[in-house]
C-alpha positions as CSV (number, residue, x, y, z in Angstrom):
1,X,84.6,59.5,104.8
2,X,82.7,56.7,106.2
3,X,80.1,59.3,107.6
4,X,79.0,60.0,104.1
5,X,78.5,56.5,102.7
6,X,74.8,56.1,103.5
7,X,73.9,59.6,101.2
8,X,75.6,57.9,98.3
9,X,72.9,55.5,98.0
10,X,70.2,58.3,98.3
11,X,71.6,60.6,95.0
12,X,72.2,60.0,91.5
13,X,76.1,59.7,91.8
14,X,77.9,57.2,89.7
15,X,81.0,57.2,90.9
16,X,83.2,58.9,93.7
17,X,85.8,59.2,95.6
18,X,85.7,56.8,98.9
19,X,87.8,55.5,102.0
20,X,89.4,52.5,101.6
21,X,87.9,49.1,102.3
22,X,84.5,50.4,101.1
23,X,82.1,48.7,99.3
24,X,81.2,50.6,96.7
25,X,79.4,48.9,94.6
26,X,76.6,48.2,97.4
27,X,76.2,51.6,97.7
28,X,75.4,52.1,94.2
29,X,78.0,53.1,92.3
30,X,79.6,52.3,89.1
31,X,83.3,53.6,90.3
32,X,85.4,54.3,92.5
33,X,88.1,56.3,93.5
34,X,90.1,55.1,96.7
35,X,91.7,57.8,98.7
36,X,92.9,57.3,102.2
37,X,93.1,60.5,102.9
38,X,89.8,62.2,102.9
39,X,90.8,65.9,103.2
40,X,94.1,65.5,100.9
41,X,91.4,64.7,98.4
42,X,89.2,67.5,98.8
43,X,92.5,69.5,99.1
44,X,93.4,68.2,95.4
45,X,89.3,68.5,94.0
46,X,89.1,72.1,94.8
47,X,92.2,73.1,93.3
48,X,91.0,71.3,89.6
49,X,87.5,73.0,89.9
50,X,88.7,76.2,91.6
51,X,88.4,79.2,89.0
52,X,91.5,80.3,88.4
53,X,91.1,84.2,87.8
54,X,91.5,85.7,84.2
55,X,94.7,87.7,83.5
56,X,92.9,91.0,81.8
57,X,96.7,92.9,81.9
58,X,96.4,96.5,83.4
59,X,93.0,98.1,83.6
60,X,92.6,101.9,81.7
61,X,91.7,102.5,85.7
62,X,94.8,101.6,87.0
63,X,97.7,104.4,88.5
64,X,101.0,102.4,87.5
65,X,103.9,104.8,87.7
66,X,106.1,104.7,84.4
67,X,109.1,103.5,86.6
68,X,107.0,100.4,87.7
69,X,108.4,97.0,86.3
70,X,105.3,95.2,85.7
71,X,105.5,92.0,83.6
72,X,103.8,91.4,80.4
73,X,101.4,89.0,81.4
74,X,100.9,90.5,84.9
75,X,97.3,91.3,85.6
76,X,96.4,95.0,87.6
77,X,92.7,95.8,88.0
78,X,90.9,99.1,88.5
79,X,91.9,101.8,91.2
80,X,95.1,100.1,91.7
81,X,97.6,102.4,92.6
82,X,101.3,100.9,91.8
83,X,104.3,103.3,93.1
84,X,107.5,103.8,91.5
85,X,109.9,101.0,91.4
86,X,107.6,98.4,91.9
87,X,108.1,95.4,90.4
88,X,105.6,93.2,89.5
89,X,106.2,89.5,88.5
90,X,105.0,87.4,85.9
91,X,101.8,85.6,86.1
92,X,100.8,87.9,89.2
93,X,96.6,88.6,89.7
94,X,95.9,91.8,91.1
95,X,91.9,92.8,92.2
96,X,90.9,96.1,92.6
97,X,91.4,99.2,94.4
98,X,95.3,97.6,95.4
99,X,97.6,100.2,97.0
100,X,101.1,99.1,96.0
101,X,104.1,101.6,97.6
102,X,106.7,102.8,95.4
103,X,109.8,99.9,96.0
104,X,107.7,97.0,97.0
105,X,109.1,93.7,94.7
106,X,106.3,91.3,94.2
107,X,107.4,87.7,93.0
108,X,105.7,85.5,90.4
109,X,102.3,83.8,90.4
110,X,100.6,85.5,93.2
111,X,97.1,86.5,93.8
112,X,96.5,89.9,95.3
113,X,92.6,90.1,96.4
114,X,90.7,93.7,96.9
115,X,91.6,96.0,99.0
116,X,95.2,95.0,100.0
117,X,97.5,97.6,101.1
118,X,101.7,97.0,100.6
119,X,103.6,99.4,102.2
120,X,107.2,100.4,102.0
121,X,109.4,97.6,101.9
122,X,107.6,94.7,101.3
123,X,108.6,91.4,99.4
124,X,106.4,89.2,98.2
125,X,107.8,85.7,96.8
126,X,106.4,83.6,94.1
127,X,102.7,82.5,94.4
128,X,102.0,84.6,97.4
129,X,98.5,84.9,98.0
130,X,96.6,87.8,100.3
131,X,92.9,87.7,101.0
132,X,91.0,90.9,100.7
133,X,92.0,93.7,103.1
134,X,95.3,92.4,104.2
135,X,97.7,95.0,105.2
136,X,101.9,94.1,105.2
137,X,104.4,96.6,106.6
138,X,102.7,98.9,108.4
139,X,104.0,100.8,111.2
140,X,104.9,98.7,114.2
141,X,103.7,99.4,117.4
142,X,106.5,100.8,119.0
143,X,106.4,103.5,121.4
144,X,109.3,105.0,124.8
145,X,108.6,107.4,127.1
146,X,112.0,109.6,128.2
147,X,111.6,108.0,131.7
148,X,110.4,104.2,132.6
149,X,106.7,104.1,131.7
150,X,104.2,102.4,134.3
151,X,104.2,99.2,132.2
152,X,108.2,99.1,132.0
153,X,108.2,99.3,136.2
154,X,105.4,96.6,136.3
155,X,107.0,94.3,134.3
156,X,110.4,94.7,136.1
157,X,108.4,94.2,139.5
158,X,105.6,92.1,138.4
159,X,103.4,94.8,139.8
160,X,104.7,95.4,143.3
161,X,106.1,98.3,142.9
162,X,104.0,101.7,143.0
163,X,102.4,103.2,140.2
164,X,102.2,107.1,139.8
165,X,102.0,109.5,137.1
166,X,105.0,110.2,135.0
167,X,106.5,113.8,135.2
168,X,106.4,113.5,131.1
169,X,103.6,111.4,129.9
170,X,104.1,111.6,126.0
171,X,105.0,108.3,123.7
172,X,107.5,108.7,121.5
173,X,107.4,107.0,118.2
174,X,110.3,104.3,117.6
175,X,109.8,103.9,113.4
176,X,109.4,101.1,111.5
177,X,112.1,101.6,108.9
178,X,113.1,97.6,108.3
179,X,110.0,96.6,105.6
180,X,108.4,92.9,105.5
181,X,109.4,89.7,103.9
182,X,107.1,87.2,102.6
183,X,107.9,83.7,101.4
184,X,107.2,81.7,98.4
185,X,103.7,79.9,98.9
186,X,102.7,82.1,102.1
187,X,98.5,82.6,102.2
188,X,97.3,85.2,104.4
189,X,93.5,85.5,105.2
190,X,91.1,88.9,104.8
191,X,92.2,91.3,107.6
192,X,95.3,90.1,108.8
193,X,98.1,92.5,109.1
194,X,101.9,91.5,109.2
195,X,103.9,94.8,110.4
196,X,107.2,95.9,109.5
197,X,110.3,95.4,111.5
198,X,112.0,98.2,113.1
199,X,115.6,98.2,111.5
200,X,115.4,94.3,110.5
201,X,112.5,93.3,108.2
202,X,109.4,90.8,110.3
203,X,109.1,87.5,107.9
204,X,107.2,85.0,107.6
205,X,108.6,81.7,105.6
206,X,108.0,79.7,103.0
207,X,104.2,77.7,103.2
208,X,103.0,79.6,105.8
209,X,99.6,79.5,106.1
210,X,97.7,82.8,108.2
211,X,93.8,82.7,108.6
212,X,91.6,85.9,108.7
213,X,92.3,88.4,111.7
214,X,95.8,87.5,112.4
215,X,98.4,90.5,113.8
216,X,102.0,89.1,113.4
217,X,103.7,92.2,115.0
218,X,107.0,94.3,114.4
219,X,110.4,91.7,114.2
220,X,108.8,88.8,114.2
221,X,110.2,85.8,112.4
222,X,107.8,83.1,111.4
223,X,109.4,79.9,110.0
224,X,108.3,77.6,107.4
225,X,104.8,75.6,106.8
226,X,103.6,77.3,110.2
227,X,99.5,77.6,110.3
228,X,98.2,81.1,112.5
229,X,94.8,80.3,113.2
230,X,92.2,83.3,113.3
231,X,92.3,85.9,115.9
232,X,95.6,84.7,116.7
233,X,98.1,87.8,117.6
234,X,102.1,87.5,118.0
235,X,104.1,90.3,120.0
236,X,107.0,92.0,118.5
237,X,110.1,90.3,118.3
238,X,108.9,87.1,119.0
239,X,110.7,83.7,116.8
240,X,108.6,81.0,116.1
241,X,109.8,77.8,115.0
242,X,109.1,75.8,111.5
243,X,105.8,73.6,111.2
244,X,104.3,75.5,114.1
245,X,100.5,75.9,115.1
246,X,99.2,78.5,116.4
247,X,95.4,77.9,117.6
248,X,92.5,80.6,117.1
249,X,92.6,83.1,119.4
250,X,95.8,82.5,120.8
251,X,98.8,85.1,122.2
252,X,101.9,85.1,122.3
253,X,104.0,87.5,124.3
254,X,107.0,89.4,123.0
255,X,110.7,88.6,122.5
256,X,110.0,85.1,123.0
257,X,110.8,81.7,121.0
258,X,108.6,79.1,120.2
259,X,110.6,75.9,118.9
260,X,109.7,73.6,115.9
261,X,106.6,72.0,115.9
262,X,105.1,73.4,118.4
263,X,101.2,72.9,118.4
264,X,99.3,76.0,120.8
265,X,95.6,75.1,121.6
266,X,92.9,77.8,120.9
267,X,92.7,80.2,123.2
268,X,96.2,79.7,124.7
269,X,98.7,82.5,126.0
270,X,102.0,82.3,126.1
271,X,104.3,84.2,128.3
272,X,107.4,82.2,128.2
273,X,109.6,80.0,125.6
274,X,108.5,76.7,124.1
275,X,110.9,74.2,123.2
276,X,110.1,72.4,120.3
277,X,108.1,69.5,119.9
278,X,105.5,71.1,122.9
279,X,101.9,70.5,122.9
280,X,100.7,73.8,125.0
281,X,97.3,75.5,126.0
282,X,96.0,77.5,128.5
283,X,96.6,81.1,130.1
284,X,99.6,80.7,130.8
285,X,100.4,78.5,128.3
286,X,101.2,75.0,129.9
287,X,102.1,71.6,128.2
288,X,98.9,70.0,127.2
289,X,98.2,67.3,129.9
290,X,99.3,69.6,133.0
291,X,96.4,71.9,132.0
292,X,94.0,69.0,131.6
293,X,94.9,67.6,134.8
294,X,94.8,71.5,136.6
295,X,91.3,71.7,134.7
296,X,90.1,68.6,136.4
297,X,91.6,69.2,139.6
298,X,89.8,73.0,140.0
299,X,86.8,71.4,139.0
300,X,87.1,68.7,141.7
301,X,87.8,71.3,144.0
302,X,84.4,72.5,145.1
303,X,83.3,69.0,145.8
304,X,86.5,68.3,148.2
305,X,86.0,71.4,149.9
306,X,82.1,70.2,150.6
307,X,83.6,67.0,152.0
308,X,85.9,68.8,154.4
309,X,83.6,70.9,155.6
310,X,80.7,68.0,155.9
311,X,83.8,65.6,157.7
312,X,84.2,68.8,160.8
């Protein structure tokens, strides 16, 4: 980017890659590569110079049960554990001290970093990749009491109704029994956990991108090419759209739906539906502008209130 140009000329570079209508050659290079796209580039560099990691086939360390279908040139390093019926595809990278639970189907060309835990009834696609600690299709969190619970009345009354003790406090345990579905070219970042669906499996589709720290809760269905940012948490049963962007830090409440390219600033909570195409932020959740102009208008609104009073 432009912002750059000036260090050229300060370092022994010869050539590099530049924004278009540059001058190159005044700032001291022999060549030039245009590319109007400054962060498609980098995007393309790093995957040529990334280290691609060795395939050492199944470490002496490794717990593969004999049912397992691993392929021949799949890669499992120590401490892995690999239940029965697990399947394994070819070209797939797996670090160490990998729990894999017996019936989980992993497609082709994925990386599987340290520490990741698959539980019943996952499916990985082809080139999947999970960051270190990432944990897919455990339980949801899913919990009735015999009678309405406090938060069921609340929500049903939006708090004006009483709240007392329940005759019969205890949570009982709704499990997660429908597994997890991941799509071909899904990333997921160190941390995050997807959990699985109650009687339907939670998904996430194909080129969706999830930074560290994510929850993606029980029945959620995540389309295609979506980015969760980090810290970002969806509610059970919640739909979001294809191409959607979910900012850092942002919530989404359950059972909801979030149409097709849908972009949620950071920090942003939704508690209603989006249609698609919204640009949304703020708690709750608004269309872009509205809580700009709000913002400005409760900022303004000390000032007008020291006018009034100065006016009587």
């Amino acid at each position: 980017t432009p912002a750059y140009g000036a260090a050229l000329q300060t370092g022994a570079a010869r050539a590099a890659i530049v924004w278009p209508d540059a001058d190159w050659q005044a700032l001291g290079l022999q060549a030039a590569i245009i590319a109007p796209r400054a962060r498609l580039a980098m995007a393309r560099l790093t995957q040529l110079m990334d280290q691609t990691p060795a395939q050492t086939g199944i470490s002496a360390q490794a717990l593969v049960d004999p049912t397992a279908m691993v392929a021949a040139d799949a890669s499992i390093g120590a401490f892995c554990v690999v239940g029965a019926g697990a399947v394994i595809g070819a070209g797939t990278w797996i670090a160490d001290q990998v729990s894999i639970a017996p019936g989980v189907v992993i497609g082709a060309g994925c990386r599987i970093y340290a520490g990741v835990r698959l539980q019943a009834g996952v499916r990985l696609g082809d080139r999947v990749i999970l960051q270190p600690n990432v944990v897919i299709g455990g339980d949801g969190f899913s919990f009735v009491t015999a009678e309405p619970s406090n938060v069921e009345i609340a929500r049903e009354t939006l708090g004006d109704a009483a709240l007392q003790a329940p005759d019969d406090p205890t949570w009982h345990r709704i499990h997660s029994l429908g597994g997890v579905l991941i799509g071909d070219d899904v990333e997921i970042g160190a941390s995050s956990t997807v959990d699985a669906g109650t009687i339907r499996a939670t998904q996430v589709g194909q080129g969706t991108k999830v930074d560290n720290l994510v929850q993606i809760g029980h029945n959620v269905i995540v389309g295609a090419h979506c980015l969760l940012c980090a810290q970002a948490g969806v509610a059970g049963s919640t739909v979001i759209g294809d191409r959607v962007v979910v900012g850092g830090k942002a919530g989404i409440a359950d059972n909801l739906k979030i149409g097709n390219d849908v972009v949620l600033g950071g920090g942003s909570v939704v508690l209603s539906h989006v249609p698609a195409g919204r640009v949304m932020m703020g708690y709750p959740a608004t269309k872009m502008q509205l809580h700009i102009d709000s913002y400005k208008a409760l900022r303004r609104l000390p000032r007008l209130l020291r006018d009034i009073a100065t006016r009587q």
